[in-house]
N, CA, C and O atoms as a DFTB+ gen file, in Angstrom:
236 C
 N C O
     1  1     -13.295     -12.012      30.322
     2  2     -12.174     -11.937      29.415
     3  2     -12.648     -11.836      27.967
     4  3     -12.051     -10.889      27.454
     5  1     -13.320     -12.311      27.256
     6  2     -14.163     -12.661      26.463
     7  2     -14.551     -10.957      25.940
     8  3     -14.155     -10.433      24.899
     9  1     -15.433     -10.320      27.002
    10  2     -15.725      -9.408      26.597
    11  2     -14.748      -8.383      26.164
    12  3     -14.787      -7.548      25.259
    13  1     -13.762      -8.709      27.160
    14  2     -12.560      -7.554      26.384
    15  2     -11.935      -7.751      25.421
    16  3     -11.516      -6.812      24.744
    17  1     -11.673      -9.226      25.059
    18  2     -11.480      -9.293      23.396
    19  2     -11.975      -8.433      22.571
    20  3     -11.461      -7.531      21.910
    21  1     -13.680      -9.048      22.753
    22  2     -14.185      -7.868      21.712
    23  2     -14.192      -7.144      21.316
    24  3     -14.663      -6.866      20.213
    25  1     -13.432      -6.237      22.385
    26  2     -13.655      -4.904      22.177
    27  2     -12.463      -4.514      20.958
    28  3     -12.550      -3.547      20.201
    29  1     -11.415      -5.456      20.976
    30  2     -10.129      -5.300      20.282
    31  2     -10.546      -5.347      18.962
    32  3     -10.375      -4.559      18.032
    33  1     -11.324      -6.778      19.068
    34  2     -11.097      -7.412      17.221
    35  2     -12.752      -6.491      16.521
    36  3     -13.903      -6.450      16.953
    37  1     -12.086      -5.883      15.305
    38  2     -13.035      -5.466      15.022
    39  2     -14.240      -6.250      14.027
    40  3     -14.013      -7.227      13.314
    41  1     -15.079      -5.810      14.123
    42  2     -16.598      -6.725      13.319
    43  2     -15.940      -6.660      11.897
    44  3     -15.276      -5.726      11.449
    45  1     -16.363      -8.225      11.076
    46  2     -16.362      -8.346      10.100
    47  2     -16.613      -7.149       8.869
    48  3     -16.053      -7.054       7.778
    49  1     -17.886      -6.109       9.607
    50  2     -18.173      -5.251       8.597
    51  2     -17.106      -4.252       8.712
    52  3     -16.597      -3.870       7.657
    53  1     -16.739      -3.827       9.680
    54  2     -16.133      -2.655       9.837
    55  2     -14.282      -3.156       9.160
    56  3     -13.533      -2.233       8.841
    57  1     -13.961      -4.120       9.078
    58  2     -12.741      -4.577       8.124
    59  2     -12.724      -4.915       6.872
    60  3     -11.750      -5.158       6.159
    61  1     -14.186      -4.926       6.547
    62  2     -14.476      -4.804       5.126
    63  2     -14.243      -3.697       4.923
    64  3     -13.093      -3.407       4.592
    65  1     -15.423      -2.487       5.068
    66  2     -15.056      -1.046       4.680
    67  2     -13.789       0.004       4.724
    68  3     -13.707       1.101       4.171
    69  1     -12.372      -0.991       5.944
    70  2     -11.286      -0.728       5.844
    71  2     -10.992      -1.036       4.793
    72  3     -10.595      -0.089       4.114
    73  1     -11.004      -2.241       4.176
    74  2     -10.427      -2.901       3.260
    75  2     -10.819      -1.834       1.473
    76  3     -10.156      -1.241       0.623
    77  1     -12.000      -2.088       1.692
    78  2     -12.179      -1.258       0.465
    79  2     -12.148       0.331       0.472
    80  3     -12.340       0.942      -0.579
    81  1     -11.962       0.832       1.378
    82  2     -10.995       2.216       1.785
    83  2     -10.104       2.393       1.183
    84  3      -9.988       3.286       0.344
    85  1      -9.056       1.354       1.564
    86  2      -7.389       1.066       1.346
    87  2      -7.395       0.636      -0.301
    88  3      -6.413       1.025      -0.934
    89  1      -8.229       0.013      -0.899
    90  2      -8.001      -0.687      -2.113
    91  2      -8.741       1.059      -3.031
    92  3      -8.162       1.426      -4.054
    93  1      -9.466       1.559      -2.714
    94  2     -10.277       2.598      -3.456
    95  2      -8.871       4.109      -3.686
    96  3      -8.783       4.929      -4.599
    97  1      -7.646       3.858      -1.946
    98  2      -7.483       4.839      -2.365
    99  2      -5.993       3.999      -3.238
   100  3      -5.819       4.389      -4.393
   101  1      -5.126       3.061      -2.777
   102  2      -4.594       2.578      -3.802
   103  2      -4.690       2.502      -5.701
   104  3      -3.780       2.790      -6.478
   105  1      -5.792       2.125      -5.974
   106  2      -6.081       2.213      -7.087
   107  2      -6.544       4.223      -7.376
   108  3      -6.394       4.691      -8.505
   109  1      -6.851       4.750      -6.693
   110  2      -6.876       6.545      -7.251
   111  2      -5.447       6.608      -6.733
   112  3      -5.114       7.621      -7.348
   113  1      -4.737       6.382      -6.287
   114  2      -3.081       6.614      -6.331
   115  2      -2.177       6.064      -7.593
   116  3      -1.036       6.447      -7.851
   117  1      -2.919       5.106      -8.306
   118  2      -2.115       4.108      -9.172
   119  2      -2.358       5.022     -10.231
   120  3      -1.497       5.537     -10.946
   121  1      -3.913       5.233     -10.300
   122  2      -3.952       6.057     -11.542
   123  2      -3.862       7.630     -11.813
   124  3      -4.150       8.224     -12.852
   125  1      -3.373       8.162     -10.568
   126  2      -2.868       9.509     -10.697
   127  2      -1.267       9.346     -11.228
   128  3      -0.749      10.012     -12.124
   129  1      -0.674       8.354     -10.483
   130  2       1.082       7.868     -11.296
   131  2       0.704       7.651     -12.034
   132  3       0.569       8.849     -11.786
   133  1       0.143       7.242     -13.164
   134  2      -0.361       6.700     -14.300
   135  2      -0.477       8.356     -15.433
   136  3      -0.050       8.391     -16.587
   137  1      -0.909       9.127     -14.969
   138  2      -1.308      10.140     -15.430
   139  2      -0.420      11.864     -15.882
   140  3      -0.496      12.702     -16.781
   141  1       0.324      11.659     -14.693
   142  2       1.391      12.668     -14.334
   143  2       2.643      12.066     -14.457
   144  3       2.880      11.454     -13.416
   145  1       3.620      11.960     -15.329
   146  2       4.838      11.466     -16.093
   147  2       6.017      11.996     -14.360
   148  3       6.595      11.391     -13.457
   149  1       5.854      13.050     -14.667
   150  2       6.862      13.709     -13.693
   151  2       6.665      13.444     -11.869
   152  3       7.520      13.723     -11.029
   153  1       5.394      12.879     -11.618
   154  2       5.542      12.621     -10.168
   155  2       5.547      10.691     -10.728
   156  3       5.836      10.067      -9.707
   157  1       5.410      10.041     -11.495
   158  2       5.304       8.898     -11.535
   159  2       7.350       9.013     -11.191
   160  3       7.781       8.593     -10.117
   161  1       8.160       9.516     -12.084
   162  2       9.401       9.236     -11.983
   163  2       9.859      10.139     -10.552
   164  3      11.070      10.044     -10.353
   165  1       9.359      10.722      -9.849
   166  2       9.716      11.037      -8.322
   167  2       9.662      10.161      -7.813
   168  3      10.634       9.664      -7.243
   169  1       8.109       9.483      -7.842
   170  2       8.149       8.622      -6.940
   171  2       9.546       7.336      -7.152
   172  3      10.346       7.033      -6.268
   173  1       9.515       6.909      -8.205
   174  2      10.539       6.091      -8.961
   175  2      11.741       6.345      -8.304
   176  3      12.335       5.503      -7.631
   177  1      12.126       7.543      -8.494
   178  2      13.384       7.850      -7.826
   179  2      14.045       7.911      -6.076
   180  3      15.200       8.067      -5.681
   181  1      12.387       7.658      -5.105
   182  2      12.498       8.114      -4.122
   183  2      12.743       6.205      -3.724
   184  3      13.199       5.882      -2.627
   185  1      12.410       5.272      -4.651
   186  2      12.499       4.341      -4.148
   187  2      13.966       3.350      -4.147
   188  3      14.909       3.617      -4.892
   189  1      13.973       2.260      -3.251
   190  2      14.970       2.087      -3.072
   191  2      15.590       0.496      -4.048
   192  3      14.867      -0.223      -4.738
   193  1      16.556       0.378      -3.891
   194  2      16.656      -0.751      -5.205
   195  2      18.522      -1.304      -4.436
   196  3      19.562      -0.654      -4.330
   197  1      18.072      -3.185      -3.945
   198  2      18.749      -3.530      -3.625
   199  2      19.203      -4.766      -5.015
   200  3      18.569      -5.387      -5.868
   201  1      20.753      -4.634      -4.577
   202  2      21.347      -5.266      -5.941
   203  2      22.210      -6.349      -5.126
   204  3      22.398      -6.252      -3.913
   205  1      22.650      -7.260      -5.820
   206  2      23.611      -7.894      -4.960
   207  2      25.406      -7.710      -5.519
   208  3      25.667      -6.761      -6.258
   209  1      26.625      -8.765      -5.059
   210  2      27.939      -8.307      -5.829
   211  2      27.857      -8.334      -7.373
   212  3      28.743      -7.834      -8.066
   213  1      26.807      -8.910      -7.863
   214  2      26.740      -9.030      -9.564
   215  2      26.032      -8.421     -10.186
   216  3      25.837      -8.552     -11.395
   217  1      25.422      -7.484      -9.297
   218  2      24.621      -5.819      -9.914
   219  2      23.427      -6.858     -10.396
   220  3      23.157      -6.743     -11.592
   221  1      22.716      -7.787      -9.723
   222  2      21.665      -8.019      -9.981
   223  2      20.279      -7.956      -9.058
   224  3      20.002      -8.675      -8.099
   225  1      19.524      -6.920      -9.616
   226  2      18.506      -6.249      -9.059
   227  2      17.868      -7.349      -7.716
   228  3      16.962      -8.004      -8.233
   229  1      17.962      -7.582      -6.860
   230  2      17.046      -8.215      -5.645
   231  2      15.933      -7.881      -5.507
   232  3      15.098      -8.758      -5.729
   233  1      15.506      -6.719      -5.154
   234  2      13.957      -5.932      -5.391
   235  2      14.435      -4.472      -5.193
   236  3      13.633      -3.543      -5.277
């Protein structure tokens, strides 16, 4: 049983180099919105924005 765990959970190293994958392309995504005015407010617009009965922003 044991062994078939293993096979699931992946090695410490290999969830590191996910990790800084995900953070490398996050941050070159942050700073391309950062850069381009007109896809920063697409994206802006594509997102969603819950309010409650007193029109106050929730997230």
């Amino acid at each position: 049983m044991a062994a078939n765990l293993s096979k699931l959970i992946p090695a410490p190293v290999e969830v590191g180099r996910e990790a800084l994958t995900v953070l490398g392309g996050l941050l070159i995504a942050a700073f391309i919105l950062s850069r381009f005015p007109k896809i920063r407010d697409f994206v802006a617009g594509q997102s969603i924005t819950v309010k409650d009965s007193s029109n106050n922003i929730l997230f």
